[in-house]
N, C-alpha and C positions, 0 to 999 in steps of 0.2 A: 466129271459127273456121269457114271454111268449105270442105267437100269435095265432091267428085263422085260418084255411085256409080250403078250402073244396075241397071235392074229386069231380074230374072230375066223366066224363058217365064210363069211363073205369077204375074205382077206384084205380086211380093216382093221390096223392097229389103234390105238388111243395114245394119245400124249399124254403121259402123265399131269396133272395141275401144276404140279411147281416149275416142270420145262414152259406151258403154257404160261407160266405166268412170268418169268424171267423172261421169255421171247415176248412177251406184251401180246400176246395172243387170245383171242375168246371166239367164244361159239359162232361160229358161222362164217370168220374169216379166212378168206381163201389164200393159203399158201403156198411159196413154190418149192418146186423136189429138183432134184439134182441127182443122177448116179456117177460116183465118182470114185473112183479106184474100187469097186466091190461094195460100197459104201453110200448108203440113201442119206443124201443132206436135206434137211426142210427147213426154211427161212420164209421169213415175212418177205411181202412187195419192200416194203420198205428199204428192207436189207437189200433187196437187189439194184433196187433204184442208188442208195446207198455206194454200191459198190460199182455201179456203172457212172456213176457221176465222180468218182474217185479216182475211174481209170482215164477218163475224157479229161479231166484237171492234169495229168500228167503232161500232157500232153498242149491242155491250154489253159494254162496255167492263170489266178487271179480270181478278183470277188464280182468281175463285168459278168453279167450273164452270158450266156456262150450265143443263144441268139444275137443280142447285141454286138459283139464280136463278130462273128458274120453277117450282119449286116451293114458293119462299119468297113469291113474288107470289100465288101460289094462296092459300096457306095464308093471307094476308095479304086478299085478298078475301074469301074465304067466312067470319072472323071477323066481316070488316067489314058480312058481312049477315046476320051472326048475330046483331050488333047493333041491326041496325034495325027 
């Protein structure tokens, strides 16, 4: 899906409504930008969070919250040198 749109005097573009509205976007929510390859990406927090919680699952993997997870590794070391 691609469109055309031009920048205002004060070099502010507008999202067209139906990107706005496919992205779940409206008035006053604040989005993030990305330059990337030559190339302005704009996504929701959402999306970012989204995609930061995507990359940390790789990694540790499961439905435990990840707090819980480290704190279970805690609790699991400081035993282990209560023991030695």
């Amino acid at each position: 899906m691609r469109t055309s749109v031009k920048l205002d005097s004060a070099g502010r573009l507008v999202v067209p409504a139906i990107y706005r509205k496919i992205m779940g976007m409206k008035a006053r929510d604040e989005v993030m930008m990305r330059l990337e390859n030559d190339e302005l990406r704009v996504f929701s927090r959402e999306v970012a969070v989204e995609r930061a919680r995507a990359l940390v699952r790789k990694y540790f993997p499961g439905d435990e919250p990840l707090s819980d997870q480290f704190i279970s590794q805690r609790r699991a070391e400081a035993a282990s040198e209560d023991r030695e």
